[in-house]
C-alpha positions in Angstrom: -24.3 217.2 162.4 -27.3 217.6 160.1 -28.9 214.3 159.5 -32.1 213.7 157.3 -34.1 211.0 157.4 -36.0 210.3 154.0 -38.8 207.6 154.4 -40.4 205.6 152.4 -43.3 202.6 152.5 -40.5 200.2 152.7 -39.4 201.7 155.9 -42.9 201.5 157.5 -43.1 197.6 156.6 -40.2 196.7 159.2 -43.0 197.7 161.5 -45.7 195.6 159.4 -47.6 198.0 157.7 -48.3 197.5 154.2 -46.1 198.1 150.6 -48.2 199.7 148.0 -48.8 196.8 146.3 -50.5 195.3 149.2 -53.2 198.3 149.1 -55.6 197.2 146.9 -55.7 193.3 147.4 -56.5 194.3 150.8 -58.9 197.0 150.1 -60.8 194.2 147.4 -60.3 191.7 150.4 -62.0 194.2 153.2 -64.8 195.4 150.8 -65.9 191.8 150.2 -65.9 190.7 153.7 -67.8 194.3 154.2 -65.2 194.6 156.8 -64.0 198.1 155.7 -66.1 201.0 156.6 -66.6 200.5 159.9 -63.8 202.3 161.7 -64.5 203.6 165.4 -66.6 206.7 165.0 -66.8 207.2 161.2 -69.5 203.9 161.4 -72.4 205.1 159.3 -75.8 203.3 158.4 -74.4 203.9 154.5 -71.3 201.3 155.2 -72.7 198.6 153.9 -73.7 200.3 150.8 -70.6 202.3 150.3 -69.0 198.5 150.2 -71.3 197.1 147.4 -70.7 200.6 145.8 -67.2 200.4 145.4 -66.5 197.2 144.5 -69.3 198.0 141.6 -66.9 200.7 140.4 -63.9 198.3 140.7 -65.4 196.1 138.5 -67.0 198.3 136.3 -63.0 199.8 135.5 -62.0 196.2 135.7 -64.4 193.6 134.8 -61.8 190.7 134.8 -61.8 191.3 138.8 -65.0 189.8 139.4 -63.7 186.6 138.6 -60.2 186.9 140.7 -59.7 185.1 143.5 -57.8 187.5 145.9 -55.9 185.6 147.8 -54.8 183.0 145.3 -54.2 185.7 142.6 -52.8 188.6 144.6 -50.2 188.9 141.3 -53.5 189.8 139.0 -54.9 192.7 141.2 -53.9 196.3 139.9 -51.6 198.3 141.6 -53.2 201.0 143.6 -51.4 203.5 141.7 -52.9 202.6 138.2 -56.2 202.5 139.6 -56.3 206.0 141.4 -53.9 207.2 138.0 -57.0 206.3 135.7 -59.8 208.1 137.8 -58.0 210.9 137.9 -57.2 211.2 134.3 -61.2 210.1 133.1 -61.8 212.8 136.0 -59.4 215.6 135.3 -60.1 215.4 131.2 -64.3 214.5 132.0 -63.7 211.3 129.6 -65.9 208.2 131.6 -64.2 204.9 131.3 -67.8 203.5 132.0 -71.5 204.5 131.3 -71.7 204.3 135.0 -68.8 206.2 135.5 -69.1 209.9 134.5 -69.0 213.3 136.6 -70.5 212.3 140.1 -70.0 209.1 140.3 -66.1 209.5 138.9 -66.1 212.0 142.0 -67.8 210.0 144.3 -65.5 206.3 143.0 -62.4 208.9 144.0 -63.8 209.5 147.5 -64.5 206.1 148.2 -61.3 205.3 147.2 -59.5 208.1 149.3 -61.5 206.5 152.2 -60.8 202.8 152.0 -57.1 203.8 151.6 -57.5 206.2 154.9 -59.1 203.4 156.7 -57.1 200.4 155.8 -54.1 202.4 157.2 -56.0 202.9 160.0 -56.8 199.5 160.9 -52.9 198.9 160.8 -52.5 201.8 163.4 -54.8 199.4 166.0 -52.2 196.5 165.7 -49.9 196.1 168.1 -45.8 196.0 167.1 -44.1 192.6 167.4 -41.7 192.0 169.8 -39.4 191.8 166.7 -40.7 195.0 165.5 -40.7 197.0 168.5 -36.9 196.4 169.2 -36.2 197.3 165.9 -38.0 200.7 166.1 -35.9 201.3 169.6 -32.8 201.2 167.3 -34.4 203.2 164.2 -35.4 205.7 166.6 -32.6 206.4 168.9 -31.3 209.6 166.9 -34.6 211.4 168.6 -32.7 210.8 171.7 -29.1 211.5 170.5 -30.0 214.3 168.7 -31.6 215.6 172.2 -28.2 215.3 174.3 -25.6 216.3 171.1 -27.4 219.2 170.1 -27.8 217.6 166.4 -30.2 218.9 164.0 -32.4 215.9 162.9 -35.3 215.9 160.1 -37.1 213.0 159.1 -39.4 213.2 155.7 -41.5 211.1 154.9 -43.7 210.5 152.0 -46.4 208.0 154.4 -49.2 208.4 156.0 -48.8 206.4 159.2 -47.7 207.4 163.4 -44.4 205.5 163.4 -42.3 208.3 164.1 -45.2 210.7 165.8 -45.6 207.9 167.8 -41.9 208.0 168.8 -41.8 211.7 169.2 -44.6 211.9 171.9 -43.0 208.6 174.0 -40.1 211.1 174.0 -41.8 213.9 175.4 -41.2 216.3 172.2 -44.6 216.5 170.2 -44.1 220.6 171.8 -40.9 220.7 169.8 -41.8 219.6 166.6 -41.3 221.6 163.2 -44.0 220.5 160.9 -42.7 223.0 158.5 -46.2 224.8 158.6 -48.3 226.7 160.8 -51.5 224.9 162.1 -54.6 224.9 164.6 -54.6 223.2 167.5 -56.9 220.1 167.6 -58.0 221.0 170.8 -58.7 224.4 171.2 -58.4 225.7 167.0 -55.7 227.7 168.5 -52.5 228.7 165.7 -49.0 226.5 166.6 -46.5 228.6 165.3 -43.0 226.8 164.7 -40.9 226.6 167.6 -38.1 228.2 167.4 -36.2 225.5 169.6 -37.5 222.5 167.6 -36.2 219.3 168.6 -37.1 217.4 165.5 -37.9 218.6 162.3 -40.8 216.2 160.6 -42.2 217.0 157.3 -44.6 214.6 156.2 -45.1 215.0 152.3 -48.2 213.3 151.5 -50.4 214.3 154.3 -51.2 211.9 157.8 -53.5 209.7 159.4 -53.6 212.8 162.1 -54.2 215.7 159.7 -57.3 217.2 158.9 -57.6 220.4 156.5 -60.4 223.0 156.4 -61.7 224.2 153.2 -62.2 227.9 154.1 -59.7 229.1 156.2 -57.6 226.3 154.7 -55.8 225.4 158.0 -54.5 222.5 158.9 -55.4 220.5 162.1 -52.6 218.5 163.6 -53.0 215.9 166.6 -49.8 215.0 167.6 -51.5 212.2 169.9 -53.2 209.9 167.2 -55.6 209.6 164.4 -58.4 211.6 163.5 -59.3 211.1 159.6 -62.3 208.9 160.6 -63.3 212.2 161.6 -63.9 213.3 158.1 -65.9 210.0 157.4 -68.8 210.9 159.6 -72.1 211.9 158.2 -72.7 214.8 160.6 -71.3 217.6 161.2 -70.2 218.3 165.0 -67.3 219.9 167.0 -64.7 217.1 166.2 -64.9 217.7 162.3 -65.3 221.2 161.4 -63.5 224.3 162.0 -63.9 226.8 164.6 -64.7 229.4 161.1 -67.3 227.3 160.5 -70.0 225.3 162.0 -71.3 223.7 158.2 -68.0 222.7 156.6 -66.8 219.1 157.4 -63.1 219.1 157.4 -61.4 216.6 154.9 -58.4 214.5 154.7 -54.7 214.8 154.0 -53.6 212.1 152.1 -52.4 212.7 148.9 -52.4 208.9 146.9 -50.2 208.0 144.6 -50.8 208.8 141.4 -49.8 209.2 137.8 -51.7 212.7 137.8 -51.1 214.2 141.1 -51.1 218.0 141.4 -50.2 219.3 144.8 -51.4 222.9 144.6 -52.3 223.1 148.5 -50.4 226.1 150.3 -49.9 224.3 153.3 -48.3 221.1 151.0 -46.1 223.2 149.3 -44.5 224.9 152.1 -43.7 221.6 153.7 -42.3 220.9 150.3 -39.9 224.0 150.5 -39.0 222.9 154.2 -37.8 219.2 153.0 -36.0 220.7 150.0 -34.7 223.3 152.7 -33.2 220.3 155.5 -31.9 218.5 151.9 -30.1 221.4 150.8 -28.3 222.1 154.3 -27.7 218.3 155.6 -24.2 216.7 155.9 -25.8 213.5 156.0 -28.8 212.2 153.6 -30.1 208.6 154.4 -32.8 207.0 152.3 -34.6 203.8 154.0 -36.9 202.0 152.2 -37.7 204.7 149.4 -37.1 203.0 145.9 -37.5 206.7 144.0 -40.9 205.0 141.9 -41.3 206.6 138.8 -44.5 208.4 139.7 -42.7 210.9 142.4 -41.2 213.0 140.0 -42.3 215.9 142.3 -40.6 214.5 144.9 -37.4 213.5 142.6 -37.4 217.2 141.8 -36.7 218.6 145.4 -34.1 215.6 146.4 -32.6 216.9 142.8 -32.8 220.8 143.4 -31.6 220.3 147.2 -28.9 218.3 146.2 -28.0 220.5 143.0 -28.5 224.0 145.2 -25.6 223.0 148.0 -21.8 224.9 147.8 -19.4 222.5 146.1 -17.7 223.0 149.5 -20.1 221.1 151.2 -19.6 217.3 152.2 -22.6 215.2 152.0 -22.8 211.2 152.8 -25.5 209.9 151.2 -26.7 206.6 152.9 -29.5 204.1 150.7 -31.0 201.5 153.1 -33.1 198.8 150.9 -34.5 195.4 150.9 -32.5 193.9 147.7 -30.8 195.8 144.8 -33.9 196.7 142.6 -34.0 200.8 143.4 -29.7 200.7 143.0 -30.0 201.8 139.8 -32.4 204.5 140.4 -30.0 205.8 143.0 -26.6 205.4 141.1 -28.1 207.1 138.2 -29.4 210.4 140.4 -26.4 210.7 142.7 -23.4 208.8 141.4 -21.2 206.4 142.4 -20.6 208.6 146.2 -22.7 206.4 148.0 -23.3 203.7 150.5 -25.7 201.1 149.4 -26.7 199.2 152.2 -29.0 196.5 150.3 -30.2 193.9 153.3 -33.0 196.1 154.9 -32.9 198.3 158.0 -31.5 195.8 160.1 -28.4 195.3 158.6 -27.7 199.5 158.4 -28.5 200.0 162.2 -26.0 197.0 163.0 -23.3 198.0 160.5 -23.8 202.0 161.7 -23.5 200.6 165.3 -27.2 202.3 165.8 -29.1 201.4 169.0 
């Protein structure tokens, strides 16, 4: 059996991190309590600045936020996607929304941004699971361990950033078995990790990670399969935890690719992931969605569930499995695959207990 996992924010929220609506009334929230750059390591003596900064920029895109009260007017904040869709179209056709807001300081309003999202998610990767939440995940995650004894082939994608299911893998003893559909360094020694060709899991992760970093000029990717390390690319100075071993100078930079409007995903490394998912879609004899509501900004990502789906032998079975909190992304799904589905439509809970999963 063939089974592929496709993952969405809604997923990660059974284990209380945050929808993407949630982003930016907590990023507004952080900035304002200058709680936000101040992660671990990545503490600089510019934090406090980099707060004021931001918000400046927020309200200089949006001056009607200055006089929102956050937590009483959650419903007025802009989504995070329209915010990061509107730098990057001022950046990518040089037309400044603001006086204040041209070239650099577009640029530098983007990197701030990247930042506060990379560290928000962080601060949710400190907190500890719920009782609640941590049998849950015992369920979610028992086709690692099926999969082991069975001889299945298993492949989650995902389009988040967070450890849930790297988490998983290394309490199972597998991160040495994992196919990130790419070749990468080692974060401990810079050393190249081929992919194994007995691979346990397959775990392609289409927007990036909380433990990837990327260098500029050899354009590798660094992979920790143990935890974080973005903060790392937060630091001022350069040392031996962010750079590369090709170079002493260049300060390795995130993976997170943020949802927006105007996202063009060019990297080599990206794109071959890309391939992979389509790849595992194209093969699988079962598909199972959970807590992806196909938003109309993935279009990208729309295309390889499209082009998998479309590129199979009509002699194929599939069984295509939708797992969502309430019946708003039915439509979206009914109108891309048809009426051969199962639309589970009371959250993950109810699909692990109805599947007998545990």
């Amino acid at each position: 059996m063939k089974s592929v996992y496709f993952l969405g924010a809604g997923s990660s929220k059974n284990f209380g991190y945050p929808l993407t609506n949630d982003i930016m009334p907590e990023i507004i929230l952080a900035l304002k309590d200058n709680s936000l750059f101040f992660h671990s390591s990545a503490k600089t003596q510019n934090a406090h600045s980099d707060h004021s900064q931001l918000l400046e920029y927020f309200y200089q895109l949006y001056p009607g936020l200055n006089n929102v009260d956050v937590v009483k007017e959650k419903n007025r904040i802009p989504n995070i996607t329209e915010v990061l869709s509107m730098v990057d179209h001022c950046s990518f056709y040089n037309i400044p929304p603001h006086p204040n807001l041209s070239d650099q300081n577009l640029e530098q309003f983007r990197q701030l941004l990247n930042r506060a999202i990379g560290e928000l998610m962080l601060n949710y990767e400190e907190k500890p699971y719920t009782n609640v939440e941590r049998n849950l995940l015992n369920s979610f995650i028992s086709p690692i361990r099926k999969s082991r004894t069975a001889n299945d082939s298993l492949t989650f994608i995902t389009t988040n950033y967070d450890l849930i299911i790297d988490n998983e893998i290394q309490n199972e003893f597998l991160i040495d078995k994992v196919d990130y559909g790419i070749t990468y360094r080692n974060v401990f020694d810079s050393n190249i990790v081929t992919t194994p060709s007995n691979s346990a899991v397959k775990y392609y992760k289409l927007h990036g990670s909380l433990n990837w970093l990327q260098c500029s000029l050899c354009g590798y990717f660094y992979i920790n399969p143990y935890g974080c390390i973005i903060h790392q690319a937060f630091k001022n100075e350069t040392d031996n935890e962010n750079t590369c071993i090709c170079s002493d100078h260049l300060r390795l930079k995130t993976v997170l690719v943020s949802p927006s409007l105007v996202r063009d995903i060019r990297d080599s490394n990206l794109l071959q992931i890309w391939r992979s998912a389509l790849e595992s879609i194209r093969v699988a004899d079962k598909l199972v969605f959970i807590g992806y509501s196909l938003p109309s900004e993935d279009l990208a990502i729309k295309s390889i569930i499209m082009r998998g789906i479309n590129g199979r032998k009509s002699s194929q079975k599939l069984e295509i499995d939708i797992v969502q909190m309430g019946d708003a992304a039915k439509n979206n799904y009914f109108n891309l695959f048809g009426n051969g589905i199962n639309y589970y439509g009371n959250g993950l809970e109810e699909y692990l207990q109805t599947n007998n999963i545990a």
